[in-house]
C-alpha positions in Angstrom: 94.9 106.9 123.0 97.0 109.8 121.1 98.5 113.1 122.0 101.0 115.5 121.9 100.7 116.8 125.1 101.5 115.3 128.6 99.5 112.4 129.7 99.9 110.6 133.2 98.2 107.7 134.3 98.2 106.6 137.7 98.1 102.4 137.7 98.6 100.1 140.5 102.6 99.6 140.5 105.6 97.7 141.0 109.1 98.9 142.4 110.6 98.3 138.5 109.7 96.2 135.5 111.0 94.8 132.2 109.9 95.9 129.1 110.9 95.6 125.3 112.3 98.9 123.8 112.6 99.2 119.5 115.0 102.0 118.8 115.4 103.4 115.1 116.8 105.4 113.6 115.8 107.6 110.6 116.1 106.5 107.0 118.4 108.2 104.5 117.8 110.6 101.9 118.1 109.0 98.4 120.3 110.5 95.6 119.7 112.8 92.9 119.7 111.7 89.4 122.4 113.2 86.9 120.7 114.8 83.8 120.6 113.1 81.1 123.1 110.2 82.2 122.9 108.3 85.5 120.4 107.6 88.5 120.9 107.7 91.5 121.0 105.1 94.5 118.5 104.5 97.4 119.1 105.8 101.0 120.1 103.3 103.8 117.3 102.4 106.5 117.6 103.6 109.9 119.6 101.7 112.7 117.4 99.4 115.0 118.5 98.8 118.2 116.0 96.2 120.6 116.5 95.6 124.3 114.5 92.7 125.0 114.4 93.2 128.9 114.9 96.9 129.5 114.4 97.6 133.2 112.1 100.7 134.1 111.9 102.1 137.5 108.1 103.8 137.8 108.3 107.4 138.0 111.7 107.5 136.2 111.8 109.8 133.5 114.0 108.8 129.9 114.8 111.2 127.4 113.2 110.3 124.4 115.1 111.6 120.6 113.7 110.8 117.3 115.6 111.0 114.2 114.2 112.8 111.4 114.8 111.2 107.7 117.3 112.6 105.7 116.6 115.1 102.7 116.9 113.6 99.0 119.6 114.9 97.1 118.0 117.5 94.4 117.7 116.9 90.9 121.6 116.7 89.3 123.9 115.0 90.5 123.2 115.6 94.4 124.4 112.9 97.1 121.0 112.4 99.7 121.4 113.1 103.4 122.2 110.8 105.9 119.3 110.3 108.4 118.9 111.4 112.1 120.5 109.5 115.2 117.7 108.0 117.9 118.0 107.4 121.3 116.0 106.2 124.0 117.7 106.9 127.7 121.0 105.0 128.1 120.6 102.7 125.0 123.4 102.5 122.5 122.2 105.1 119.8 120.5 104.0 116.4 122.3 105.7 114.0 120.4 107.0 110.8 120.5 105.4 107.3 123.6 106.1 105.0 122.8 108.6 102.1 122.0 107.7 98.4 124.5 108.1 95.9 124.2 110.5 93.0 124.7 109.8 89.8 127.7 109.5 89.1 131.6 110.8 89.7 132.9 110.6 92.9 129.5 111.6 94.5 128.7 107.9 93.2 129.0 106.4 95.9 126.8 105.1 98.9 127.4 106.9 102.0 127.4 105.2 105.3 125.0 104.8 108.6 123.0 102.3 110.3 122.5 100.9 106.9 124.0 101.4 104.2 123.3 104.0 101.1 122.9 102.3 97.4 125.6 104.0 94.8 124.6 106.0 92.0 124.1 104.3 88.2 127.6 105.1 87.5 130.4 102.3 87.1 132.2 103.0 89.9 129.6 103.3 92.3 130.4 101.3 95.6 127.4 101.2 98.4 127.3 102.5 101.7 128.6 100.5 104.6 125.7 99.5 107.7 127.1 100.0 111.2 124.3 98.4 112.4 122.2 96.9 109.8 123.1 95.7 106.2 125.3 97.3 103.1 123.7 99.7 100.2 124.0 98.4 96.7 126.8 98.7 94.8 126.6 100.3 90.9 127.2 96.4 89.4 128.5 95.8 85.6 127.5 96.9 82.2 128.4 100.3 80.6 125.2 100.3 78.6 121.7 101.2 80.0 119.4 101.4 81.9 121.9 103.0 84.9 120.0 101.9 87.8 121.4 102.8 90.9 122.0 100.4 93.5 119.0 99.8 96.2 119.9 101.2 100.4 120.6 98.8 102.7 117.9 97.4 105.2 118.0 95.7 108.8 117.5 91.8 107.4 119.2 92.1 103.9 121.4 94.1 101.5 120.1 96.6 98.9 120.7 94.5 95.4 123.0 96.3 92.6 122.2 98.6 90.6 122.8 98.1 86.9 123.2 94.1 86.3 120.4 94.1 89.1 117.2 94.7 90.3 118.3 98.0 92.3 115.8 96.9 95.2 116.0 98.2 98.8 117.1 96.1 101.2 114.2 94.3 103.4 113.9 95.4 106.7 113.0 93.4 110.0 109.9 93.2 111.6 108.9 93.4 115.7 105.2 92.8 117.1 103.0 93.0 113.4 105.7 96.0 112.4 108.1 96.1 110.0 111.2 98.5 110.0 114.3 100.1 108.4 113.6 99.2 104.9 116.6 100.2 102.5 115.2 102.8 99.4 114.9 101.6 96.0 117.4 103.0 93.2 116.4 105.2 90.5 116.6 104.2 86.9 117.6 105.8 83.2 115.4 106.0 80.7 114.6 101.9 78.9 112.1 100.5 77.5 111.0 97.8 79.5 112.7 98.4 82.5 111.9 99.2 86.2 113.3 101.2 89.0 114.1 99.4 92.1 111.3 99.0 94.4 111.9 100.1 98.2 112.6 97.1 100.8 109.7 96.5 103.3 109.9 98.8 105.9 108.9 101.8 104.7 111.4 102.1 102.5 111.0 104.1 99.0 110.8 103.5 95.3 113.5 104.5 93.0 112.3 107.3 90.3 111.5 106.2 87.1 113.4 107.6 83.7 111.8 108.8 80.9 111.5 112.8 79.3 110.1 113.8 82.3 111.8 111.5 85.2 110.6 111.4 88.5 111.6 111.8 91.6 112.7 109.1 94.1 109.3 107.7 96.7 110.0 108.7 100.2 110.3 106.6 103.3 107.6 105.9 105.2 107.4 108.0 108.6 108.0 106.5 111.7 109.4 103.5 110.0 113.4 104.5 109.3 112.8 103.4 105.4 115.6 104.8 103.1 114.3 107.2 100.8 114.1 106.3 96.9 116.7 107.2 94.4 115.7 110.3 91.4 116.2 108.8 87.7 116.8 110.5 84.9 116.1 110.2 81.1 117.3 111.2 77.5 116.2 113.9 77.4 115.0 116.0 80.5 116.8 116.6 83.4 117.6 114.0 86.6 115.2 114.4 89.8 115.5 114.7 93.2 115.7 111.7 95.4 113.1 110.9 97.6 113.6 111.9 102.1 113.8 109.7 104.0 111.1 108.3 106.4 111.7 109.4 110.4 112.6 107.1 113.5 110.7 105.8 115.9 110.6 104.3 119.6 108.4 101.4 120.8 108.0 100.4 124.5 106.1 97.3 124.6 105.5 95.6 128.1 103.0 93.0 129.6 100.1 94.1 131.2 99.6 97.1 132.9 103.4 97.3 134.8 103.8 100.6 135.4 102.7 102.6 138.4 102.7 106.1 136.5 102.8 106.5 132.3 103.7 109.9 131.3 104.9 112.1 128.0 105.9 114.9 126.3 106.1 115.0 122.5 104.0 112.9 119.9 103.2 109.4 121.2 100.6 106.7 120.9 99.0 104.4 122.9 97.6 100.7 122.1 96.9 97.4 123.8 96.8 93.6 122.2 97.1 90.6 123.5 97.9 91.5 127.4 100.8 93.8 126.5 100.6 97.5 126.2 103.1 100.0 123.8 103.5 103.2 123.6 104.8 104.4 120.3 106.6 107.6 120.1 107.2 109.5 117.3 109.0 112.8 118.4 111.6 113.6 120.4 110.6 114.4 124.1 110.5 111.7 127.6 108.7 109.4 128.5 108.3 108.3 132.4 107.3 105.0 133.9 
């Protein structure tokens, strides 16, 4: 079942029941890549907060707010955008992923949120810090190419450095078949042989390849909180724009049919497996037990 209008279903009910409520936050925006010089690092993944026994009362209604993913930073030397907060009724909130660094200068650096952004390809790049989840890549070593900015940070792991590294989003953590909050991947100059980082699992994006004609950073997936990839750049051409990040999400998973009433506003699915039923929603809105 699917909708974006208000649904109410009337079910034989219980004075309050227990269910598991995923929280996330939305991924960060990856950098933009310098021209002709240094990527740019991968956005943070969203926040994830999990109550494992939230108590609903039937006919209760909880304000529901999704974060949307940040923006990528545009084509030269543009820091990403951190991603939107999410909050479902008195929960603490899941803040969004940290932005992507740019390329380089002090705009470098990984900017902070639930997880962590990756740093630009410059030397002094330092990644984001995660409130909640893991730290973005930091630049690493090397003055010579290929400039690969540092990978976001993700819920189960750290987005690897940048130039002596792999530049790989962090991996993110997974709940009921789902994985979330993937860290972006960070962009990469223009080498022969080389490869941009790849975007932790999660929905998190790949970094933008270098080359004459670089391209830009992958985006997060939606509804996951993946970071956004980070733009390359080349040696000739200009940098490009880092990739958005990917939007929040909230999952209410309980057993069986528990709830007297199930109502919503906003964007929300419905699906049942294994004697529990979630509702997955994907704007901002309420839901009511």
């Amino acid at each position: 079942m699917m909708g974006s209008m208000m649904r109410r279903a009337m079910i034989a009910g219980e004075s309050t029941y227990t269910a598991e409520v995923l929280v996330v936050g939305g991924g960060g925006g990856g950098g933009g890549g310098q021209t002709n010089n240094y990527a740019a690092g991968g956005g943070g993944g969203g926040g994830l907060i999990r109550d494992a026994a939230f108590v609903l009362t039937p006919g209760t209604t909880y304000a529901v707010t999704i974060g949307s993913g940040g923006a990528g930073g545009a084509a030269g030397n543009n820091v990403g955008t951190v991603g939107g907060d999410s909050v479902f009724a008195t929960m603490t909130t899941a803040t969004g992923g940290g932005r992507g660094g740019a390329g380089s200068g002090s705009a470098s650096n990984g900017g902070n949120g639930g997880c962590g952004g990756g740093a630009g390809g410059a030397p002094s790049g330092t990644g984001g810090t995660g409130s909640i989840g893991f730290n973005g890549g930091a630049y690493g070593t090397g003055s010579n190419a290929p400039y690969r900015g540092g990978g976001g940070g993700g819920m189960s792991a750290v987005g690897a450095v940048g130039n002596s590294g792999t530049g790989n989003g962090g991996a993110g953590v997974t709940y009921n078949g789902v994985t979330y909050a993937g860290g972006g991947g960070g962009g990469i100059y223009a080498t022969s042989g080389q490869s941009a980082g790849t975007g932790g699992s999660g929905g998190g994006g790949n970094g933008g390849v270098g080359g004459s004609s670089p391209s830009a950073g992958s985006a997060g997936t939606a509804n996951t909180g993946g970071g956004g990839g980070g733009g390359g750049t080349g040696s000739s051409g200009t940098g490009s724009a880092g990739g958005n990040g990917g939007s929040g999400v909230v999952a209410i998973r309980y057993s069986g049919d528990a709830s007297a009433t199930a109502a919503f506003t906003g964007t929300w699915s419905t699906s049942t497996a294994g004697g529990f039923t979630t509702h997955t929603l994907t704007s901002s809105g309420t839901f009511t037990a």
